[in-house]
C-alpha positions in Angstrom: 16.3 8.4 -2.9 14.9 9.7 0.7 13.4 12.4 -1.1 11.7 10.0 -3.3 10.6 7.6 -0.1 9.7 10.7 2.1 7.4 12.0 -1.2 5.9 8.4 -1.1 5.5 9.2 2.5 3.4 12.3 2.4 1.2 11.2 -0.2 0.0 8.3 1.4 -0.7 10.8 4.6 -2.8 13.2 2.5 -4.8 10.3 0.8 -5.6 9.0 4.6 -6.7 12.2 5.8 -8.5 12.7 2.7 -10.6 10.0 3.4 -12.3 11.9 6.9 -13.5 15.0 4.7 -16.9 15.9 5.3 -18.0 13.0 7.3 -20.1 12.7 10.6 -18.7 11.7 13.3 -20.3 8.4 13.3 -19.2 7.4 9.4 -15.7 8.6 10.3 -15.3 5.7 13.6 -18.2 3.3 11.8 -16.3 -0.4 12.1 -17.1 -1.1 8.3 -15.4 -4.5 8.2 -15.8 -7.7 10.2 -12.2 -6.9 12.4 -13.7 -3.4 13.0 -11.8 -1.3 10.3 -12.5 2.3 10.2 -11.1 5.6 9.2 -10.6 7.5 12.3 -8.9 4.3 13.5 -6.5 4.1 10.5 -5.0 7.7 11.0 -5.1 7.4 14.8 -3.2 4.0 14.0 -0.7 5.4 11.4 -0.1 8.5 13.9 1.5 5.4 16.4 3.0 4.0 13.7 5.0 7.4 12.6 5.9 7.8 16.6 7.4 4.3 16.9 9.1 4.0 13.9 10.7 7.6 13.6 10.5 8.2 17.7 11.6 5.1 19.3 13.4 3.2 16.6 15.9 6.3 16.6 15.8 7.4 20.3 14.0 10.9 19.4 11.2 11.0 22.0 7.8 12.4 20.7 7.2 13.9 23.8 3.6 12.8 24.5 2.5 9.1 25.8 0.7 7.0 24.2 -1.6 4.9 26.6 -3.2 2.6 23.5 0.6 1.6 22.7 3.0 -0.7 24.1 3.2 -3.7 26.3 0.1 -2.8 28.8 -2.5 -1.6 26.0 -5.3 -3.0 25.2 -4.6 -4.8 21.9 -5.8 -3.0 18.9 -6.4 -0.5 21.0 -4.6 2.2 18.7 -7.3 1.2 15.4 -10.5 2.8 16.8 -11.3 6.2 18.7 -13.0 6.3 21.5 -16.3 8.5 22.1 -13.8 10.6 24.2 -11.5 11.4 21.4 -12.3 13.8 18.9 -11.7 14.0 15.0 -9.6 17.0 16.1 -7.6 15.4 18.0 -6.9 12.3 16.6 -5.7 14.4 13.1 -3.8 17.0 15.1 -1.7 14.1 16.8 -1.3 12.6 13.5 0.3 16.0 11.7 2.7 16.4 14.8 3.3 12.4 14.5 4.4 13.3 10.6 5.8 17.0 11.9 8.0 14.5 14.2 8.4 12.0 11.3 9.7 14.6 8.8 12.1 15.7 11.6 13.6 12.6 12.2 13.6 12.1 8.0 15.7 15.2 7.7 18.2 15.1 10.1 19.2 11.5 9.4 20.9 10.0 6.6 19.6 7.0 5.0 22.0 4.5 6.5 21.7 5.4 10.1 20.9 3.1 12.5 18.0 2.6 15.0 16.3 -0.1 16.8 13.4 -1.8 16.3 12.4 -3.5 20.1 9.2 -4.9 18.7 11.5 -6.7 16.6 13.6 -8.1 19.0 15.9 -4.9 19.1 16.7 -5.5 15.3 19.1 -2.6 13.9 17.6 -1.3 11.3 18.3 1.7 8.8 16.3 5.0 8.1 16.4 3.4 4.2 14.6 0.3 5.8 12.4 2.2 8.4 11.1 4.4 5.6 10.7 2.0 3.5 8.5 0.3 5.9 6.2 3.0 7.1 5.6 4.1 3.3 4.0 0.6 2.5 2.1 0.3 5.5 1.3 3.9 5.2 -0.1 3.6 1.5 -1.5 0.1 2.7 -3.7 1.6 5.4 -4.7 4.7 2.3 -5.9 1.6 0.5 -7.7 0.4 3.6 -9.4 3.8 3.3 -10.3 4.1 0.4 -12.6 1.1 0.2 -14.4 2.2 4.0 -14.5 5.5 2.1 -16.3 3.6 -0.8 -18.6 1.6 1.7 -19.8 5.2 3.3 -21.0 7.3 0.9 -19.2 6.2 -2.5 -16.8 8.6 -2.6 -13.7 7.2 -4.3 -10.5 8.0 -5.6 -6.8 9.0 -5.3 -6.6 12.6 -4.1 -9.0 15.8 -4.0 -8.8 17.0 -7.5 -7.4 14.0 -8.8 -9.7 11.3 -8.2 -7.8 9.3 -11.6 -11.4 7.6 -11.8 -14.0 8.2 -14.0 -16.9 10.3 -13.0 -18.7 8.4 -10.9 -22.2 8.9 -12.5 -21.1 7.9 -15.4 -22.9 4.7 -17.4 -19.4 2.6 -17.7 -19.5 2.1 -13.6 -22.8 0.4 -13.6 -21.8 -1.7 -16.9 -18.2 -2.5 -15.4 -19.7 -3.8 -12.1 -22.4 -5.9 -13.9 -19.3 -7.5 -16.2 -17.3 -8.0 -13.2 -20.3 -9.4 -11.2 -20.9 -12.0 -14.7 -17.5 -12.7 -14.7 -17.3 -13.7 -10.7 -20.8 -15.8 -11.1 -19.5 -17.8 -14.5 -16.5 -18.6 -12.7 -18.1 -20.1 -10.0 -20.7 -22.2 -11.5 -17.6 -23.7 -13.5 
């Protein structure tokens, strides 16, 4: 079963970095949604997210501080990067966040117990921790894939397996107008 959760895991981390691939600067921190969701923001945030959860929660310190997280930051100050920080370094924290992560995964069994203090120092397992950051994990992939879509098009699960039909294909333009018929004969009703 961790095996199975920690797969989930990994995927949903390659389908967010994914998502930066060939991008300007500007398109990957471009707030694409009214609350300012972008993609550089997303990793940046799940790279917190894999440092609390596998770091704190199980007293294994990450080693590095984190001045957008905790009581004192700036609040949502961990979803956007700042002209200061580069791609570079945003993706490099996030593969030693998940380097961390996978350490944490590995050398405890599923029914240890950490704390959450953002939770009001609730025990919690590793099952229930990983369990947790896989669903927000493929949650904020999802979030990615649609400010993907809004950028340039580009859509899809994976490189090389996209599990979409081609995108110039006929069927997109006549699946959007059905959908958009559909939408507009539902509201007139």
């Amino acid at each position: 079963m961790k095996d199975d959760l920690h797969g989930y895991l990994r995927g949903g981390r390659d389908a967010l970095l994914w998502k930066l691939d060939g991008l300007s600067e500007y398109d990957a921190r471009r707030p694409l949604t009214r609350t300012a969701t972008n993609l550089l923001g997303l990793v940046k945030h799940a790279a917190a997210m894999e440092i609390l959860y596998f770091g704190v929660v199980f007293t294994r310190p990450f080693g590095q501080e984190l001045p957008y997280v905790g009581d004192a930051a700036q609040t949502g100050a961990d979803m956007w990067a700042t002209a200061d920080e580069t791609r570079e370094e945003i993706v490099g924290l996030y593969r030693r966040a998940s380097f961390h992560a996978d350490t944490t995964i590995g050398a405890l069994a599923l029914d240890d117990v950490g704390r959450v203090p953002w939770w009001g120092d609730a025990a919690v397992t590793l099952h229930q921790v990983l369990v947790h950051v896989v669903a927000e994990t493929q949650r904020h992939a999802g979030h990615a894939d649609i400010v993907r879509e809004l950028i340039d098009g580009a859509a899809g699960l994976l490189p090389g397996n996209d599990n979409l039909p081609p995108a110039d294909e006929p069927w997109w333009r006549d699946h959007r107008r059905r959908v958009e018929q559909a939408a507009l004969d539902a509201g007139n009703r």
